[in-house]
C-alpha positions as CSV (number, residue, x, y, z in Angstrom):
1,X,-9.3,-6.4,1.9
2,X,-11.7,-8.7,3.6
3,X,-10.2,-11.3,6.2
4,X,-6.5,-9.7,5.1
5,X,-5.4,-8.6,8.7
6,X,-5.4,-12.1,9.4
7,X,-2.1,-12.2,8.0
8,X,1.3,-11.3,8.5
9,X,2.2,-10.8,4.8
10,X,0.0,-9.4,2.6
11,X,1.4,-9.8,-1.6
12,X,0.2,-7.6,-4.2
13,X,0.8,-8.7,-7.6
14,X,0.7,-5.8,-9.9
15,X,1.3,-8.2,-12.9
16,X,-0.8,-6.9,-15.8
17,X,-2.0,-3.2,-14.1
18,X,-1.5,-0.6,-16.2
19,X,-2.7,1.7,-13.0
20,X,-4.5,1.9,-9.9
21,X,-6.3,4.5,-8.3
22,X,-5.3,7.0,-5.7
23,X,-7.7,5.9,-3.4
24,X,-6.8,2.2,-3.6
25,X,-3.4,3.3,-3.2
26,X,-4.4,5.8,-0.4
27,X,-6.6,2.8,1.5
28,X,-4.2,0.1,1.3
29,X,-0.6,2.2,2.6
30,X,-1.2,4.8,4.1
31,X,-4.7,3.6,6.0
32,X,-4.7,-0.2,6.0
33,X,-0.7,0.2,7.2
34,X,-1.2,2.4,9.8
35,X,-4.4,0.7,11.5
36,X,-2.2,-2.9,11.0
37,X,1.5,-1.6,11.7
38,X,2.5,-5.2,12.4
39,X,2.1,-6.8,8.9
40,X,4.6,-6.5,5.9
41,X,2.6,-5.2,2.3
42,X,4.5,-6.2,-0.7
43,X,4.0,-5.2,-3.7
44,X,5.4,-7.2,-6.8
45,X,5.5,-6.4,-10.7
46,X,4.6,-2.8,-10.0
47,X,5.0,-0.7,-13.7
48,X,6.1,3.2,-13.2
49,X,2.5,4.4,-13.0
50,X,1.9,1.9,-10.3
51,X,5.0,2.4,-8.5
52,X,4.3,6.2,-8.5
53,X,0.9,5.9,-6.8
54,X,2.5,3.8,-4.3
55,X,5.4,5.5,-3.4
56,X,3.0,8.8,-2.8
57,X,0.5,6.9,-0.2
58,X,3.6,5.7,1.6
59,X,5.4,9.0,1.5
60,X,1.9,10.3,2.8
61,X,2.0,7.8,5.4
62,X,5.5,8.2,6.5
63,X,4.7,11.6,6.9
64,X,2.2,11.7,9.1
65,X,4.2,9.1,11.1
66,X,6.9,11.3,11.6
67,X,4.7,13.6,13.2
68,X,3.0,11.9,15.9
């Protein structure tokens, strides 16, 4: 994630993951989103597994937004 926040849009591509870890997913949205709320994370070519660990860091994330 070096020298990322010096961008607006950040592009995953997923292509040829079969999975990523909870932490990764944990670090880059839920953590790296909230310290950087003004950049877009996309994330492309995401399989179920992928998708899954995603969607759980963000629900995490939206979350703990809801409550501040």
């Amino acid at each position: 994630m070096a020298r990322v926040d010096k961008f607006k849009v950040v592009v995953f591509d997923f292509s040829g993951e079969e999975a990523i870890g909870q932490a990764f997913a944990d670090e880059v949205f839920r953590v790296f989103r909230r310290q950087h709320p003004e950049m877009e994370i996309i994330s492309l070519n995401t399989n179920k597994d992928v998708a899954q660990m995603i969607s759980r860091a963000q629900s995490l994330f939206d979350s703990l937004e809801e409550n501040r």
